[in-house]
C-alpha positions as CSV (number, residue, x, y, z in Angstrom):
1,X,-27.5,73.0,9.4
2,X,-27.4,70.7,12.3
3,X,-29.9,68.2,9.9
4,X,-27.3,68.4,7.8
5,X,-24.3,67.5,10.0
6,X,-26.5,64.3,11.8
7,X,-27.4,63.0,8.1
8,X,-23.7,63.8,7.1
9,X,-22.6,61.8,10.9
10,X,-25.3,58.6,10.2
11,X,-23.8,57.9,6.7
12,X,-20.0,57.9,7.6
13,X,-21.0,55.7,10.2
14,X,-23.1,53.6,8.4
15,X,-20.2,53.7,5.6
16,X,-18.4,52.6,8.7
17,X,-20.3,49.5,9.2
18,X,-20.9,48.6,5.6
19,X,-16.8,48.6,5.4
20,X,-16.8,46.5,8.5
21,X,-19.7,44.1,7.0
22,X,-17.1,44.1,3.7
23,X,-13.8,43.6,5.5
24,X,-15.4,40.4,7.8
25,X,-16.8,38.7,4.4
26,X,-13.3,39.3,3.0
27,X,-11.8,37.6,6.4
28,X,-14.6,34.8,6.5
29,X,-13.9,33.6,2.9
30,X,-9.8,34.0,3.6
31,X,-10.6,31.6,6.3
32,X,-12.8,29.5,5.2
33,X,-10.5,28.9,2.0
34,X,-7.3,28.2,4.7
35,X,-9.9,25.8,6.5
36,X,-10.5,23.9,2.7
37,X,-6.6,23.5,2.1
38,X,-5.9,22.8,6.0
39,X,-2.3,23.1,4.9
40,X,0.6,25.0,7.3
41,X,1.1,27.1,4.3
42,X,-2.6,28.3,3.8
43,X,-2.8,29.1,7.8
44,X,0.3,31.1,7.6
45,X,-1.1,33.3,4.3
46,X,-3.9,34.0,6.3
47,X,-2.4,34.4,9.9
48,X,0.2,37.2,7.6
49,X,-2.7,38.7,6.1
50,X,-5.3,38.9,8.8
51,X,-3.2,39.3,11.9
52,X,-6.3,41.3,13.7
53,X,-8.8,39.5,12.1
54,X,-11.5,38.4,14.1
55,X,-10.7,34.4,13.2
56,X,-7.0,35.1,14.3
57,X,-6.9,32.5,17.3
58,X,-8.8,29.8,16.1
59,X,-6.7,29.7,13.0
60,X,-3.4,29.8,14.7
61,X,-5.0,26.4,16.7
62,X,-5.6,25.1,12.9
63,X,-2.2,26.2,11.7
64,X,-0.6,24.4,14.8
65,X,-2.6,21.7,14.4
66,X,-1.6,21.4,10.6
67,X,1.6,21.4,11.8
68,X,1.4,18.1,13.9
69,X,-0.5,16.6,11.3
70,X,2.3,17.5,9.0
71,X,4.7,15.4,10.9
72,X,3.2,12.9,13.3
73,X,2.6,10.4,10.4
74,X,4.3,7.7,8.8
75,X,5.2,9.3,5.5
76,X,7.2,11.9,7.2
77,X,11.4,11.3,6.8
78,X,14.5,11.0,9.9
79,X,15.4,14.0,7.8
80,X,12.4,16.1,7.7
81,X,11.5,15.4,11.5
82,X,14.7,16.3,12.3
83,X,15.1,19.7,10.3
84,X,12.0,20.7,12.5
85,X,13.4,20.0,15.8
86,X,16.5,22.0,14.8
87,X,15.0,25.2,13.7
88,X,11.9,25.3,16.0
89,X,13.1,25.8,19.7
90,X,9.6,26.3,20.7
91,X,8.3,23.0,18.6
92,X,5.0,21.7,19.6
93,X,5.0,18.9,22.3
94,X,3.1,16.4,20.1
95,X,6.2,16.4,17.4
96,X,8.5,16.5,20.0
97,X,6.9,13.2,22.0
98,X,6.8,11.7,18.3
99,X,10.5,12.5,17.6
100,X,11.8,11.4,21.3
101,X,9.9,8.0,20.7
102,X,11.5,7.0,17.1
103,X,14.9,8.2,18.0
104,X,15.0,6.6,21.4
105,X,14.3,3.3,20.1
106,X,17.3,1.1,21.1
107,X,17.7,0.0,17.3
108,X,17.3,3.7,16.0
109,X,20.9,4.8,14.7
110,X,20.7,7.4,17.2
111,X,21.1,5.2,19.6
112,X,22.0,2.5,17.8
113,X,25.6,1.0,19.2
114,X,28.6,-0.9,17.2
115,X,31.9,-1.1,18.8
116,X,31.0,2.1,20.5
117,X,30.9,3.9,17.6
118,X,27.5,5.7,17.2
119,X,25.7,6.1,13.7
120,X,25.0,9.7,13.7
121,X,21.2,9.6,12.7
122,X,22.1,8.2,9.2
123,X,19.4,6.2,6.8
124,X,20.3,3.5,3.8
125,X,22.9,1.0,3.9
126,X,26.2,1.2,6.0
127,X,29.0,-0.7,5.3
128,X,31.3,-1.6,8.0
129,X,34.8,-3.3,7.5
130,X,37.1,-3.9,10.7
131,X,40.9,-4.8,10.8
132,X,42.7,-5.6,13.9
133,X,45.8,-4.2,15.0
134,X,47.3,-7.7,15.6
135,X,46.9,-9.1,12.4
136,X,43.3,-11.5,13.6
137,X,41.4,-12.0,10.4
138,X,39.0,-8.6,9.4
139,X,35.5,-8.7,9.6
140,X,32.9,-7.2,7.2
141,X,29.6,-6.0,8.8
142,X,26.4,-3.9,7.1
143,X,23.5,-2.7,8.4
144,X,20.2,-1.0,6.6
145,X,18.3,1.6,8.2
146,X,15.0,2.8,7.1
147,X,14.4,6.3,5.9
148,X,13.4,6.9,10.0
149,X,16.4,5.9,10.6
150,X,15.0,2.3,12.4
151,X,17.2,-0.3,12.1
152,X,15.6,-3.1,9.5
153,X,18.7,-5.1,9.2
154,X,22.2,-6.4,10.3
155,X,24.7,-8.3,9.5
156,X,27.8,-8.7,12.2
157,X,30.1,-10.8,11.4
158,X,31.8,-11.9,15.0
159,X,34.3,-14.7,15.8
160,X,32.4,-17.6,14.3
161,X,32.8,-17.9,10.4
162,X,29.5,-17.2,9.4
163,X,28.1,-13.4,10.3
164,X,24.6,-13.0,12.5
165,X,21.5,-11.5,10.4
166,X,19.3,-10.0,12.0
167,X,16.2,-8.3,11.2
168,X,13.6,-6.0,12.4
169,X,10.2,-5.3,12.2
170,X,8.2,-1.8,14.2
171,X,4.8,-1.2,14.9
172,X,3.0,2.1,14.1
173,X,0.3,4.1,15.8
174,X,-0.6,7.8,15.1
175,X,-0.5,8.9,18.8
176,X,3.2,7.3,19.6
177,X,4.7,6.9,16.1
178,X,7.1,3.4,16.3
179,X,8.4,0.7,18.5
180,X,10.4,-2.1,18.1
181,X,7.8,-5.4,17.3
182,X,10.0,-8.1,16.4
183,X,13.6,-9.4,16.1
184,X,14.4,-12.2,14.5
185,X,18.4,-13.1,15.0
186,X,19.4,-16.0,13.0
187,X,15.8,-17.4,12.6
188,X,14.9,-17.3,16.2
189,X,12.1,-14.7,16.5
190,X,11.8,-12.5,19.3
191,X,8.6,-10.6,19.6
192,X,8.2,-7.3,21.8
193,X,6.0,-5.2,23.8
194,X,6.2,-1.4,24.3
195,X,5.0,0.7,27.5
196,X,4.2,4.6,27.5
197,X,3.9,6.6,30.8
198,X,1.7,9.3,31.4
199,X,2.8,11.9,28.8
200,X,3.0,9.2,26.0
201,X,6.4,8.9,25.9
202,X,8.0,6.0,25.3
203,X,8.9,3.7,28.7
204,X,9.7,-0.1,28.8
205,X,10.4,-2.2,26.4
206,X,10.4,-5.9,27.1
207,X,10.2,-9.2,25.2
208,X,9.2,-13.0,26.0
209,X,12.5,-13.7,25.6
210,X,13.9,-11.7,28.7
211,X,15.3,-8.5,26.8
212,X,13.9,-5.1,28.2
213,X,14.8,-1.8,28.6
214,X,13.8,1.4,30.7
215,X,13.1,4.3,30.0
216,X,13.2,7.7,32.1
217,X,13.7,11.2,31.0
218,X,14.5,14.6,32.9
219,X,12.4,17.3,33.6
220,X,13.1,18.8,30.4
221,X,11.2,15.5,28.8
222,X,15.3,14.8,27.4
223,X,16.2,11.2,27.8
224,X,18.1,10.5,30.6
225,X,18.3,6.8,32.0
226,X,17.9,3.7,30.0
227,X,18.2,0.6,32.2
228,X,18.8,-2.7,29.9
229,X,18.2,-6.3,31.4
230,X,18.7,-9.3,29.7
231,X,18.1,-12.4,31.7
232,X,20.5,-11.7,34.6
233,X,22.8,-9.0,33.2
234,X,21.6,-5.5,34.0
235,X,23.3,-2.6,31.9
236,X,22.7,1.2,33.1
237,X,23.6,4.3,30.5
238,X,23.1,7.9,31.5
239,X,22.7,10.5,29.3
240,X,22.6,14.2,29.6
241,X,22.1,16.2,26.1
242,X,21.3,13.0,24.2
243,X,24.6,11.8,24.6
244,X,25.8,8.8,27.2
245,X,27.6,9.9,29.5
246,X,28.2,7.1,32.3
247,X,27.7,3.5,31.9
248,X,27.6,0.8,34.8
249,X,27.7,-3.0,34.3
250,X,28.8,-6.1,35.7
251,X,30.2,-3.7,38.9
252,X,31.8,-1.3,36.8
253,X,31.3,2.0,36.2
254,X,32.5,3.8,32.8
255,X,32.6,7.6,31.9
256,X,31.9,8.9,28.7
257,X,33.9,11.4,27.2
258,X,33.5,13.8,24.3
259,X,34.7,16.5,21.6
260,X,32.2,19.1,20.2
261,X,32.9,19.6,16.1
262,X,31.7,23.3,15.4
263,X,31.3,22.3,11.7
264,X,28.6,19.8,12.3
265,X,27.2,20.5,15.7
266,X,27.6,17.0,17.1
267,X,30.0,15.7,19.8
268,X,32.1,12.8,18.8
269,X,33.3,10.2,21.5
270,X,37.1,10.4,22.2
271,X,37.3,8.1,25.2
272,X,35.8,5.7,27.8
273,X,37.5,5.6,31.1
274,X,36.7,3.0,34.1
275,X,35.9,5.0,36.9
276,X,37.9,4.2,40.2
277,X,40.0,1.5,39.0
278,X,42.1,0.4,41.3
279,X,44.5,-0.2,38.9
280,X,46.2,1.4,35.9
281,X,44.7,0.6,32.6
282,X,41.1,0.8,31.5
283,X,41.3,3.8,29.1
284,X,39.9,3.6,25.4
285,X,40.4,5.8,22.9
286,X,38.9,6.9,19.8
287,X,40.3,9.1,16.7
288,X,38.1,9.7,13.8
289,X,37.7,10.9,10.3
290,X,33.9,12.3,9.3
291,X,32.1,13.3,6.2
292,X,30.5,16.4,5.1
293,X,27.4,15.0,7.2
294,X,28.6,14.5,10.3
295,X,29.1,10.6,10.2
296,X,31.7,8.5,10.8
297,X,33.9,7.5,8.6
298,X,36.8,6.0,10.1
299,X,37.9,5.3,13.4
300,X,41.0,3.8,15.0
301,X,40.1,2.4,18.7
302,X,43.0,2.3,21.5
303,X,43.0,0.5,24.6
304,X,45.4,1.9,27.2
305,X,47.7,3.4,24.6
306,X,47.7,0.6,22.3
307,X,46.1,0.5,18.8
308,X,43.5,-2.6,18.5
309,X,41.6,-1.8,15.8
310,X,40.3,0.4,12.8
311,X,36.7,0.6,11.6
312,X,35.9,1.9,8.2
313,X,32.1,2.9,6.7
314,X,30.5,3.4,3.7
315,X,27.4,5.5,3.3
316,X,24.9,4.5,0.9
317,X,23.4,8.0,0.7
C-alpha cells in the first residue's frame, strides 16, 4: 500500500512539473512573439495574459520602452503627444522631456505670442484679421504651424505697407526632439544654437544675431522662467501651470490674469495689469469668443476701459 501511495505521490508531482515545463514554453513563446512585434499593444496582450509569468518584469521594461519609442520620434503628431500627456498622469519621463522641449520652443503655438493672444496648441494655417477701434487701416496677418505645432511661417503685417515674412526652420535629434535652427525675417537669416542642462531639458537658446532665451523649470520639471535678451532689452515671463503669469520689462512689472473654461480645460487671458503704477491707467482687457477646440476665435482688446481693437481667426483644420 504505501508503494502504492509514493508511486501515486511521484507522478502527481512529476505531472506537476511536466505542467510547469508546459505552462513556461507557453509563456516563452507568448514572449518571445511580443519581443518579434515590439509593439505597446503586443506587451500589453502579454503583460494581461501572463501577469505572474516568470518574464513579467522584463516585459513591462519592453512595453515601457515601446512606449517611448512610440512617441519620442519625428513621425509622432502635436495631437497624439498631447492626448498622452492628458490621460497618463504617471507618463514616462522620456516623453515628458520630449513634450516640454517642442512645446516650450518660443515659436511653438503654445507659446507662441500675437497681440497677447495665445494660439492654444493649434496646427495648419491661421488667419488673422485686425480692425482698430479708431478707424487706422486693418491689417491681415497668417501664420502656418506644422503638424507639431512649430511655427514654419508668418506673415505680420505692422505699420509699414508691406507685411514681414518670416520663416522657420528646427533641428531634430532622437534624444531632445526640436529646436529652433534658423529664422529668416525678410531675407536676413538668423541661425541658432540650442543648450540642454543636465536632465536634457531644453535651456538657452541664442543666436549670432543677439536673440536668446532662458530657460528654467520648477521642481516639478514645469516651466517656470524664461528670460529673453535681445541686444540690450531684457524681457522676464513667469509661469506657474504653463501659463504666464508676471512679466517684467523695460522697469515694469505686469500681472497676468486668467478665466478657467470647464468646457475645454484651458484658461483664457482676461487681463494684464501694471503692477504698482503709480498712476491710474495701465489695465488691458480681453473678451473672447472660442470654438469647439478651445481656440480663439475672436477677441476684442481694451486698454483702460476703452475698446482699441478686435482680432478675428480662421482655423484651417
Amino acid at each position: 500500500m504505501l508503494a502504492i501511495i509514493m508511486l501515486a505521490q511521484n507522478l502527481s508531482a512529476q505531472q506537476n512539473v511536466d505542467e510547469l515545463k508546459e505552462q513556461r514554453f507557453i509563456e516563452r513563446e507568448a514572449y518571445n512573439t511580443a519581443r518579434a512585434l515590439n509593439t505597446v499593444d503586443a506587451w500589453e496582450i502579454f503583460i494581461n495574459n501572463y501577469p505572474e509569468s516568470f518574464y513579467i518584469e522584463q516585459a513591462r521594461k519592453l512595453r515601457d520602452a515601446a512606449i517611448v519609442k512610440h512617441y519620442c520620434n519625428d513621425k509622432t503628431t502635436l495631437a497624439q503627444l498631447t492626448e498622452y500627456i492628458d490621460e497618463n498622469t504617471a507618463h514616462e519621463p522620456r516623453i515628458r522631456t520630449f513634450y516640454a522641449n517642442l512645446v516650450n520652443n518660443p515659436t511653438h503655438s503654445y507659446r507662441f505670442e500675437h497681440m497677447d493672444v495665445g494660439f492654444n496648441g493649434c496646427t495648419g494655417r491661421v488667419d488673422e484679421h485686425i480692425t482698430f477701434a479708431d478707424g487706422t487701416k486693418p491689417r491681415d496677418c497668417y501664420f502656418i504651424f506644422d503638424d507639431k505645432g512649430l511655427l514654419v511661417k508668418s506673415s505680420i503685417m505692422g505699420s509699414r505697407p508691406k507685411p514681414v515674412v518670416t520663416t522657420y526652420t528646427y533641428r531634430y535629434d532622437n534624444l531632445h526632439g526640436y529646436a529652433l535652427k534658423q529664422m529668416n525675417r525678410a531675407g536676413i537669416k538668423s541661425d541658432f544654437e540650442v543648450f540642454y542642462d543636465n536632465n536634457d531639458k531644453l535651456e538657452i537658446i541664442t543666436s549670432h544675431s543677439g536673440q536668446k532665451w532662458v530657460m528654467s523649470y520648477n521642481d516639478n520639471g514645469a516651466i517656470a522662467r524664461v528670460i529673453i535678451t535681445d541686444g540690450a532689452s531684457r524681457r522676464t515671463l513667469v509661469y506657474n501651470d504653463g501659463y504666464i503669469i508676471r512679466e517684467e520689462t523695460a522697469g515694469k512689472a505686469l500681472r497676468y490674469l486668467y478665466d478657467y473654461d470647464s468646457a475645454t480645460f484651458k484658461k483664457y487671458l482676461i487681463g494684464i495689469n501694471e503692477v504698482d503704477r503709480p498712476t491710474p491707467g495701465g489695465e488691458r482687457k480681453f473678451d473672447y469668443q472660442i470654438d469647439i477646440k478651445g481656440r480663439i476665435t475672436r477677441c476684442t482688446i481694451s486698454q483702460d476701459g476703452k475698446e482699441v481693437m478686435t482680432i478675428t481667426r480662421k482655423f484651417s483644420n
